[in-house]
C-alpha positions in Angstrom: 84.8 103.4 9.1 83.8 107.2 8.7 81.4 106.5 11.3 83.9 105.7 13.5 86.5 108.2 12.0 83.7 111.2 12.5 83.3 109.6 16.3 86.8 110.0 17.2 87.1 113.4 15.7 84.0 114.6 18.3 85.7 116.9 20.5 85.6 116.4 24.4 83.4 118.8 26.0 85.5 120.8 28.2 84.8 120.5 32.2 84.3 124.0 33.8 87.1 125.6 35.8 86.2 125.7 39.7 87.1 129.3 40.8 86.0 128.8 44.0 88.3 125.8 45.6 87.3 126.7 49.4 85.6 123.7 51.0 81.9 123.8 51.2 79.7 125.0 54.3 78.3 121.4 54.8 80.4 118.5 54.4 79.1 115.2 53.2 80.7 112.2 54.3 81.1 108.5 52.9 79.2 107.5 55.9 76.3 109.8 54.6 76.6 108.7 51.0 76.2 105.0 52.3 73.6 105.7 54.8 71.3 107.0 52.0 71.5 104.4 49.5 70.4 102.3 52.1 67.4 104.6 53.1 66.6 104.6 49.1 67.4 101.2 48.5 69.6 102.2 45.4 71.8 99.5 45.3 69.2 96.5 46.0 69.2 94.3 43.4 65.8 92.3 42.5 65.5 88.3 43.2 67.1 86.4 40.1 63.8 84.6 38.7 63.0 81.1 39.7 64.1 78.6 37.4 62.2 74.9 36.9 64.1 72.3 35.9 61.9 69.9 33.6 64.8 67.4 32.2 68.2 65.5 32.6 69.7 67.9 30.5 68.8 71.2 31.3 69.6 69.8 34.7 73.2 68.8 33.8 73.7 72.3 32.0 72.4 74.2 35.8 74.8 72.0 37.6 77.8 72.8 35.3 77.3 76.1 35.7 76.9 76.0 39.3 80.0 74.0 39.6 81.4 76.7 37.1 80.9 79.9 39.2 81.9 77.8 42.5 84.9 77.3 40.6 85.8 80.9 39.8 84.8 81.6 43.5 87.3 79.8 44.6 89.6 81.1 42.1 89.5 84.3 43.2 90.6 83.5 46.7 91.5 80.2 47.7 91.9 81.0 51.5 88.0 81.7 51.8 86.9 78.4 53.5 83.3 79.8 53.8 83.8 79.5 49.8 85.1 75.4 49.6 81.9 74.4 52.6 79.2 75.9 50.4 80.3 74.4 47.5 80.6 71.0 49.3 77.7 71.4 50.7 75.9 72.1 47.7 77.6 69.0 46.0 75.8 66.9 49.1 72.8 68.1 48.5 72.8 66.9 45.5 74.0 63.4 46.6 77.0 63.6 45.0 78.9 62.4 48.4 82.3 61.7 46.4 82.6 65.1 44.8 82.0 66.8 47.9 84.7 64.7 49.3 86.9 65.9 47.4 86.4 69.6 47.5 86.9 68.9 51.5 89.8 67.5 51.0 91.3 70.1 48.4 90.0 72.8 51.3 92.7 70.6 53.9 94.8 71.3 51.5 94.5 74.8 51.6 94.6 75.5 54.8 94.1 72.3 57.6 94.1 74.3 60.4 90.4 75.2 60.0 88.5 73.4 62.6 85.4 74.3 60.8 86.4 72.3 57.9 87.0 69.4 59.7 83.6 69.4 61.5 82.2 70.0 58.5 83.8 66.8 56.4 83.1 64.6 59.5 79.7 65.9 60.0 79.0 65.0 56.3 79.9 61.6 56.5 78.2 60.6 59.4 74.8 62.3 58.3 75.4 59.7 55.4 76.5 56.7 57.6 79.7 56.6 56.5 80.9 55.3 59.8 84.7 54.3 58.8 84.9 57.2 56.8 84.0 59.5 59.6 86.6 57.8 61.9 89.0 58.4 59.6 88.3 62.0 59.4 88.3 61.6 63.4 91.7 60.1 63.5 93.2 62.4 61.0 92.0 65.6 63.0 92.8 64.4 66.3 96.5 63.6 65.1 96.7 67.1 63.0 95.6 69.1 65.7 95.9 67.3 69.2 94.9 70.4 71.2 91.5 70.8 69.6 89.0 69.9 72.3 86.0 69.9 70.1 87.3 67.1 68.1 87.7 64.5 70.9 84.4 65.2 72.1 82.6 64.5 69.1 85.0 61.5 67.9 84.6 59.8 71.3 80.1 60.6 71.4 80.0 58.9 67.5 82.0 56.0 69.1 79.3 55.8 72.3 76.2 56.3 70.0 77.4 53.4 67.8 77.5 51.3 70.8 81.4 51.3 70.6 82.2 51.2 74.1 85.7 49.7 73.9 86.6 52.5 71.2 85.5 55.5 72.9 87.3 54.2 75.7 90.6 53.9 73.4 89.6 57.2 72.2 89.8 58.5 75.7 92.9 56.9 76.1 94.5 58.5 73.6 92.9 61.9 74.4 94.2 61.4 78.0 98.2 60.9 76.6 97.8 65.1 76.0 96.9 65.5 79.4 94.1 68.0 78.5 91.9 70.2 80.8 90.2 69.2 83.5 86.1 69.2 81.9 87.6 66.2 79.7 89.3 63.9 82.8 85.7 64.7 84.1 83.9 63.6 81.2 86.1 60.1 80.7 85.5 59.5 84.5 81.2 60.5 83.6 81.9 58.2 80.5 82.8 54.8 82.9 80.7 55.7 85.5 77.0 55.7 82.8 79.0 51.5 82.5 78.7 51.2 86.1 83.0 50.5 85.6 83.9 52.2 89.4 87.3 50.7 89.4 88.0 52.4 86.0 86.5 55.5 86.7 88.4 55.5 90.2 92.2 54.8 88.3 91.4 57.9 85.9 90.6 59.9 89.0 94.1 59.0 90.4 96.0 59.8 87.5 93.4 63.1 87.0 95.1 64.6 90.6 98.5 63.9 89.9 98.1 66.0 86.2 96.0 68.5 87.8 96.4 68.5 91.6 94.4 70.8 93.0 92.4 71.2 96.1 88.8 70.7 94.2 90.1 67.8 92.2 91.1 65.9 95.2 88.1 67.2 96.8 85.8 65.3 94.2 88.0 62.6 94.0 86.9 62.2 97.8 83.2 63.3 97.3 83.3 60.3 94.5 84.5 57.6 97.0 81.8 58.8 99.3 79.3 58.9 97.2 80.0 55.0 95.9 80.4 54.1 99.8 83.6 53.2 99.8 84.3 55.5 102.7 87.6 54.1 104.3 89.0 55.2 100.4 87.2 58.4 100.5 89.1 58.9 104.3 92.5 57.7 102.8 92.0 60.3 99.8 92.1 63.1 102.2 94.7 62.0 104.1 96.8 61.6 101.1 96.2 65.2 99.9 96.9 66.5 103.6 100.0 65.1 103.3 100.7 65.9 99.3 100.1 69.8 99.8 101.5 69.8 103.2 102.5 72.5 105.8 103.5 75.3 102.8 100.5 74.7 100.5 97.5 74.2 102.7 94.2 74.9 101.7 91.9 75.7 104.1 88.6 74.2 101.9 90.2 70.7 102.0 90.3 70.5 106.0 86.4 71.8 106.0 85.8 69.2 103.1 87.4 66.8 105.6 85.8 67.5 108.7 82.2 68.0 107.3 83.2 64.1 105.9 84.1 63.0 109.3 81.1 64.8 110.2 78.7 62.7 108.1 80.1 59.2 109.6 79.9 60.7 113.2 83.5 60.7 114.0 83.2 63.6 115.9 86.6 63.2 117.6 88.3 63.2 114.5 86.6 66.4 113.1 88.1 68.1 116.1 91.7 67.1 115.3 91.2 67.8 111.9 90.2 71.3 112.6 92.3 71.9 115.4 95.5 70.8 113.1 94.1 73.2 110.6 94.0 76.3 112.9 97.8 75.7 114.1 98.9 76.0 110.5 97.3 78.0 108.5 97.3 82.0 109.1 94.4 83.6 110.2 93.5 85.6 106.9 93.0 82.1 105.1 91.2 80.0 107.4 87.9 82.0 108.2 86.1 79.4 106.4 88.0 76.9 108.6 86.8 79.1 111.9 83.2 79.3 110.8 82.8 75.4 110.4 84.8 74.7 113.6 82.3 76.9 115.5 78.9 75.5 113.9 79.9 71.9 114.7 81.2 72.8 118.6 77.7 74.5 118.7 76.0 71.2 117.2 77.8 68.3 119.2 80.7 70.2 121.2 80.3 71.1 124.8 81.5 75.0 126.5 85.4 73.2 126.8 85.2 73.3 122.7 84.1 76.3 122.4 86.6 78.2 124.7 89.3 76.0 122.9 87.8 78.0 119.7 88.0 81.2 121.3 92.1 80.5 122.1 92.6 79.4 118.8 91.4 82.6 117.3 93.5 84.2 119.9 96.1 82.4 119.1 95.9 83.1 115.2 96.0 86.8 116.2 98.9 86.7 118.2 100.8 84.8 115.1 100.1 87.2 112.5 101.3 90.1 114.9 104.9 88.5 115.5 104.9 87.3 111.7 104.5 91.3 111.0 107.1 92.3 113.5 109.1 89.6 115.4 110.7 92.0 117.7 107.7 93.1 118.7 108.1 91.8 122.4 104.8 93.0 123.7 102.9 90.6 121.4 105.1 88.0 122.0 104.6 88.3 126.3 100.7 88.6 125.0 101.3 84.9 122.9 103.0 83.5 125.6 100.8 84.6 128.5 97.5 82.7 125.9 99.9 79.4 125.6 100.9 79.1 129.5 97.6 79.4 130.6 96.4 76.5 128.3 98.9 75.0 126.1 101.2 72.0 127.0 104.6 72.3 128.1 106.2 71.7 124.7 103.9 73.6 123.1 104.9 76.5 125.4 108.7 76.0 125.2 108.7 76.0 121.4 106.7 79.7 121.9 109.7 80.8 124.1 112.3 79.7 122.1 110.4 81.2 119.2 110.5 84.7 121.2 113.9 84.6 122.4 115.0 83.8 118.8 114.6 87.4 117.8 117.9 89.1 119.4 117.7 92.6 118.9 119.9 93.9 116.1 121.4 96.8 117.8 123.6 96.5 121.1 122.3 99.2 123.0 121.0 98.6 126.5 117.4 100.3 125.9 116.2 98.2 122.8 117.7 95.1 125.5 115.2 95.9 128.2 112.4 94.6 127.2 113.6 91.4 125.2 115.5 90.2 128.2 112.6 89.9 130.2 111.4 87.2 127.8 114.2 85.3 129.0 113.4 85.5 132.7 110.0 84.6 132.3 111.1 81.7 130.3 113.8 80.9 133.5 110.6 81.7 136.0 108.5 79.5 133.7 110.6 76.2 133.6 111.3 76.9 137.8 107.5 77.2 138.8 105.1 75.6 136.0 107.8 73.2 134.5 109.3 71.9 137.6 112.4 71.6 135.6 115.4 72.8 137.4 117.9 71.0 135.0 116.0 73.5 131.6 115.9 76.7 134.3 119.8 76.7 134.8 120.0 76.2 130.9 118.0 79.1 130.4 119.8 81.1 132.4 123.1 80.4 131.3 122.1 80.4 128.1 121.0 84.1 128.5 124.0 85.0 130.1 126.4 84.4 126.9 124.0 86.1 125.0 124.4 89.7 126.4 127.1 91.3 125.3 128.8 92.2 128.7 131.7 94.2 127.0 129.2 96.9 126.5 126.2 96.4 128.9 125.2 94.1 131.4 122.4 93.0 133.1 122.7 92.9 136.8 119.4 91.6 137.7 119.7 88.4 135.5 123.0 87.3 137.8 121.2 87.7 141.1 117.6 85.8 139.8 119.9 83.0 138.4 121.7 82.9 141.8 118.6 83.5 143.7 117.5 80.4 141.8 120.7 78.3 142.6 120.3 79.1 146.8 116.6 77.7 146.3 118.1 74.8 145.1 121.0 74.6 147.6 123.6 74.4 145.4 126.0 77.3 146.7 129.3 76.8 144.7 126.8 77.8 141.5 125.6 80.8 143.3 129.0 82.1 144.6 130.0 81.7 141.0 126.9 83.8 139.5 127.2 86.2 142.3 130.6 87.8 141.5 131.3 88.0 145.2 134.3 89.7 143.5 134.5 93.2 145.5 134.5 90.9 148.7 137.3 88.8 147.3 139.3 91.6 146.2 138.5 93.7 149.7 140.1 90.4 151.0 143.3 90.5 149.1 143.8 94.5 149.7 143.7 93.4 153.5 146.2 90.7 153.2 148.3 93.4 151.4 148.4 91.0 148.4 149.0 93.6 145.7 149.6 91.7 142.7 147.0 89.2 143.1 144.1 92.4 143.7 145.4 93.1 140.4 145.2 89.8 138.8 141.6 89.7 140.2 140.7 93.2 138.6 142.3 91.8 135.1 140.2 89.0 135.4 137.0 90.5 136.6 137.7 93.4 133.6 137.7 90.0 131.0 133.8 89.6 132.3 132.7 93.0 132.2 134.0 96.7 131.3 132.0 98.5 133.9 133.2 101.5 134.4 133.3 101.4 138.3 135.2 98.3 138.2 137.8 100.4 135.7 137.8 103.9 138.3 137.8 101.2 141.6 140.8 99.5 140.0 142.5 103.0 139.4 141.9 103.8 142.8 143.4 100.5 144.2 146.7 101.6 142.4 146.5 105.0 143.8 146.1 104.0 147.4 148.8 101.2 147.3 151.1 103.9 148.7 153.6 102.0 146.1 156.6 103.3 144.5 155.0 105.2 140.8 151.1 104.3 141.8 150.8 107.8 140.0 152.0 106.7 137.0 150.0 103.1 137.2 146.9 105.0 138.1 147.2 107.6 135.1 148.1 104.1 133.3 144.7 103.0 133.9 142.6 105.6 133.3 144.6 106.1 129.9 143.6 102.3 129.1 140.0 102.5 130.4 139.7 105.3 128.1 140.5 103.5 125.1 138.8 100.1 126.1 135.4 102.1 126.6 135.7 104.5 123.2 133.3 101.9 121.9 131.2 101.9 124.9 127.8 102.8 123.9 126.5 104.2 127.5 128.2 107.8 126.9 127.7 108.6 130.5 129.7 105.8 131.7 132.7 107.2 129.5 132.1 110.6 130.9 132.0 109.4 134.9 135.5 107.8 133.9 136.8 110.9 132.3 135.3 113.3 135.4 137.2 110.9 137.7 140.2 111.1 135.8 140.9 114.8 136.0 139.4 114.9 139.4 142.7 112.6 140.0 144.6 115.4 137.7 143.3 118.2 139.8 144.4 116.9 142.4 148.3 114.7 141.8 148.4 115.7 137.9 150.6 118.7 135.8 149.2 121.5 134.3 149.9 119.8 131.3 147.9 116.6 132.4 145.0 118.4 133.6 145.2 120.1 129.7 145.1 116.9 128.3 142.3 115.3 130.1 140.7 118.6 129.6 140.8 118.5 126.0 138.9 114.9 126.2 136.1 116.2 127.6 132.9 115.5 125.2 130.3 118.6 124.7 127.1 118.3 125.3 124.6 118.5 122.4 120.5 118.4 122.5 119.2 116.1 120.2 116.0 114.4 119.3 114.5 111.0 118.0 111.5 108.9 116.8 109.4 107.5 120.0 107.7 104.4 119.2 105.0 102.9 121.1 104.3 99.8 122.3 102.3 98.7 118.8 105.2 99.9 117.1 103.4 103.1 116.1 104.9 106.6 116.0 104.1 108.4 119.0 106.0 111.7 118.0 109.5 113.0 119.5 111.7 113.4 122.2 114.5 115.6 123.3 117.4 113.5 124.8 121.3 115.0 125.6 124.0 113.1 123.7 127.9 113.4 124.6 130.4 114.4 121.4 133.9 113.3 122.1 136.7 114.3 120.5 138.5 111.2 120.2 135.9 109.9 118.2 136.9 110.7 114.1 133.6 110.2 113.2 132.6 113.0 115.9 135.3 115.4 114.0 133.0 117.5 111.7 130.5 117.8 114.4 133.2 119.6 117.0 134.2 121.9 114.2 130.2 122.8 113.7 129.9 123.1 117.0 133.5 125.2 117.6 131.4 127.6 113.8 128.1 127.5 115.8 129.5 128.9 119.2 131.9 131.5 117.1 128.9 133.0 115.5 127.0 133.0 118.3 129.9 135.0 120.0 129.8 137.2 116.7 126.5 137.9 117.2 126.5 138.8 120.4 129.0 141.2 119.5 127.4 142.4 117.3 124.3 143.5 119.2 126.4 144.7 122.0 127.5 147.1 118.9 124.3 147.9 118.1 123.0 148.7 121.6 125.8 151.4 121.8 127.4 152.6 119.1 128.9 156.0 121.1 131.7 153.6 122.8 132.9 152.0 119.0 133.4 155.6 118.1 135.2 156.8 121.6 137.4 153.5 121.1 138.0 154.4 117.6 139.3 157.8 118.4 141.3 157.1 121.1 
């Protein structure tokens, strides 16, 4: 007790005051600190010394306190699995099978998610011949965690070692339910086939390409028929999964898959309209595999006729991708069409034109019209002189003649072709109609003196087209009928011409109508009236736009004149620029007039 008393009364020896709390010069880390006890081995510990066992027990005392500090181990942290296996493992090692059972299944306990553990336990049991045992462990895994691969594969190679065919097969079965990845249809289909069972092996491979249908599984569904012999199924495989992916999923490794089949059992004709049917569907980008086969078997067993057809269908590919790109490219699409007339069939080439003409352009203006209606008159010249078709060339024709938009342009040309083309085939009435023999008709009428039926013909020809000569010949006609107020019906006309052809988009037209009217104003009209058409007038503005060439490239700019009326409200804030524009530009001039002589500002000033 005073020992202990004269302990506790021994002061603490004071620790020294740092004075000096700046950080050292050279900083040690706890990556150094570790690094050295490594180099110096400080924390080794030496080997615990071997022990010999001589009797029962001292040999019950070592396992108790084995089992002991496995025990605490586990203790300590239950969710260690490494922890539960070694302790198992060391309870097998010892024979003690039962034990180590249950410390596997007090591990599923903790956490059954573990695939190790389970491979473990099973591996156990089977090492010790416990078949059922290692079934059930099979059966339980497989049902706790379906999507475990690794379990299936082993469950179902015990069952085939055993000799168990009919259970790995129900093992399979079962594994097949989860529709799992494709390595474990192959290896049920490699299971039947070491059995010599083809027509099993043969149903898994249908259901296998309906769970996972792609190209290579159908492909090797195929190869397998082949390679059994049974060639007419290996054919109708291929032709099912032609028609299964079909025209929007086609692949171009099944058609070379085909062919080089076909190949091998010397249907040669069939190879060509496999790859042939190929080339007309799929785009070019995807089907150089397809072109490279195509060509090595022409050059094997084709003749110079299949080799040529090769060379069109590459063509032909080319021209599709440039009209996919841009359908209103017309260049490519006279290019297409010149390839399919001078070797396609006459459908073939129809469904080309009728492809082409498809593309209307989206903007009514004449200029972006004059190339695309030339498609239509070399589909009308087509259907005359290849075709033979007379009947399809005055559908063509009249079918391009409701197209164009009259109202605003008009195409002479395609009126005097189509009744060129009715003459040739002696059917006049048509070509009177197509003609508009309507100036002779009318010239007819103003000779008879028949007034009001010239102007029922000039209402009826205006309800075809809006031309502006018919509009200033009509105008005329009411001039020169030397009737009473053909003044006033002439200014009448002109005043409605005006307003029919505001949305006129040929701005020259609409300014040779206005220049006739107040030449008729100069002439018969009011001071007044010649104001007014005065003030109608459009100015004339320099402008410029894109050029595009024929790829559809830029090709750089060009000045053009445009016409600015002032009828036009959308036109309204352009006069008024204009009108600023021109005033400071009168200012200006001023303004250096000024400058050039500034004696005559002072003269004018003192005057």
């Amino acid at each position: 007790m005073a020992a202990s008393t004269a302990a506790g009364k021994q002061r603490i020896p004071k620790v020294a005051k740092v004075k000096n709390k700046a950080p050292a010069e050279v900083q040690i880390t706890a990556e150094q600190l570790l690094r050295e006890a490594k180099e110096r081995e400080l924390e080794l510990l030496p080997p615990p010394p071997q022990q010999k066992i001589t009797d029962e027990e001292e040999l019950n005392d070592y396992k108790l306190r084995k089992r002991k500090t496995f025990e605490d181990n586990i203790r300590k942290n239950r969710t260690v699995i490494s922890n539960w296996i070694k302790y198992a493992q060391w309870e097998e090692s010892l024979k003690e099978i039962q034990r180590a059972r249950s410390i596997y299944e007090r591990a599923l306990d903790v956490d059954y998610r573990n695939i190790t553990l389970w491979l473990k336990y099973a591996e156990m049991e089977m090492k010790n011949r416990q078949v059922n045992h290692a079934r059930n462990i099979w059966d339980r895994a497989i049902t706790t965690l379906p999507r475990v691969n690794q379990f299936w594969y082993k469950y179902t190679y015990m069952e085939e070692m055993l000799g168990n065919v009919a259970g790995a097969r129900q093992v399979f079965e079962r594994w097949m339910e989860w529709q799992p990845e494709e390595q474990a249809w192959h290896s049920y289909i490699n299971f039947e086939l070491r059995y010599k069972e083809v027509d099993r092996a043969r149903t898994i491979y249908e259901r296998f390409v309906l769970v996972h249908p792609d190209v290579k599984n159908w492909i090797k569904y195929a190869r397998f028929e082949e390679k059994h012999g049974y060639f007419a199924h290996a054919r109708k495989v291929y032709e099912r999964a032609v028609e299964f992916f079909g025209d929007e999923h086609m692949d171009e490794h099944l058609y070379v898959a085909f062919a080089k089949f076909e190949e091998n059992q010397k249907e040669f004709e069939r190879v060509r309209v496999i790859y042939k049917y190929a080339l007309d569907r799929i785009s070019k980008q995807e089907a150089q595999e397809l072109f490279k086969n195509y060509t090595i078997f022409e050059k094997k067993f084709g003749d110079r006729r299949g080799i040529e057809d090769i060379i069109v269908s590459k063509r032909r590919f080319q021209y599709e991708e440039e009209v996919k790109a841009n359908p209103h490219n017309y260049d490519a699409w006279f290019d297409y069409l010149r390839l399919v007339e001078s070797d396609a069939e006459a459908e073939t080439v129809r469904e080309v034109y009728e492809r082409a003409i498809a593309n209307v352009p989206p903007i009514q203006e004449k200029r972006h019209w004059k190339r695309y209606i030339y498609l239509w008159v070399n589909y009308a010249l087509y259907e005359e002189l290849e075709a033979k078709d007379p009947e399809r060339t005055r559908q063509v024709y009249q079918a391009s003649l409701k197209l164009i938009p009259h109202k605003k342009f008009t195409f002479a040309k395609m009126w005097l072709l189509y009744a060129q083309f009715e003459i040739r085939q002696k059917n006049l009435p048509f070509a009177r109609r197509a003609l508009v023999l309507w100036k002779s008709y009318i010239d007819f009428e103003i000779e008879q003196e028949e007034t009001e039926r010239t102007r029922n013909l000039y209402r009826r020809l205006l309800q075809r087209t809006q031309h502006v000569k018919v509009w200033i010949s009509f105008a005329q006609f009411e001039l020169s009928s030397g009737k009473e107020g053909s003044l006033a019906k002439c200014r009448q006309i002109y005043e409605e011409a005006n307003k029919t052809m505001r949305n006129c988009e040929e701005k020259e037209e609409r300014l040779m109508l206005l220049e006739s009217w107040r030449s008729f104003e100069d002439e018969f009209g009011t001071i007044s009236d010649k104001e007014r058409v005065d003030k109608l007038m459009p100015e004339k503005v320099k402008k410029r736009r894109k050029v595009q060439a024929d790829d559809g490239s830029d090709a750089g700019w060009e000045e053009y004149y445009d016409y600015i009326f002032p009828e036009d409200a959308a036109n309204q804030p352009n006069l008024k620029l204009l009108a600023m524009a021109k005033l400071w530009k009168k200012q200006q001039q001023e303004k250096e007039a000024t400058e050039q002589d500034p004696d005559k500002d002072v003269d004018e000033s003192e005057s």
